[in-house]
C-alpha angles and dihedrals in degrees: 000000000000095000079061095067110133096354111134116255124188124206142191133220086007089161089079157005124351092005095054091050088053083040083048090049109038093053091048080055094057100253130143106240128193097202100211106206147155083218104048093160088065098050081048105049119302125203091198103122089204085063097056085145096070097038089056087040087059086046093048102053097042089089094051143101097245137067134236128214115180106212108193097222139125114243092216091061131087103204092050083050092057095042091054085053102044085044086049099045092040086052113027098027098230144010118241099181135011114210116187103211086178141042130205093239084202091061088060094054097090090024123109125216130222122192 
């Protein structure tokens, strides 16, 4: 990871779950991460004591190499999807990686899978 070290990585449904351990990680890593999220405030710094993860998720990465944005935005809508990128590319200059955290599990329905 190490040749990853302050590229720009964007990631989806980085408020929980799978998309806050690749936020977790990637930081660690010293990347510079754009959190997409419906809850943004969560990705940030959240004071929702029902939400102690993310809390502890903000603790965790202050003493490490990478850098965390929260970008309020729904990952099954275009137009969420463009703004993250012109915000990226207005504020950060460019995007290295792209991780989806979520899935629009209504997008799978018709899809079919190959392993």
């Amino acid at each position: 990871m190490e040749r990853w070290s302050g590229r720009v990585a964007l990631v989806t449904g980085a408020s929980a779950g799978i998309g806050a351990a690749i936020v977790r990680e990637l930081v660690k890593n010293g990347l510079i991460v754009v959190g997409l999220a419906r809850r943004a405030e969560l990705v940030e710094n959240t004071s929702h004591t029902d939400e102690i993860f993310f809390h502890e998720l903000s603790a965790q990465l202050k003493g490490f190499p990478g850098k965390l944005h929260a970008f309020k935005g729904d990952a099954s809508k275009e137009e969420d999807i463009l703004a993250a990128f012109d915000w990226i590319k207005k504020n950060l200059g460019r995007i290295d990686s792209v991780s989806p955290g979520s899935v629009d599990t209504d997008m799978l329905k018709d899809a079919q899978i190959c392993v």
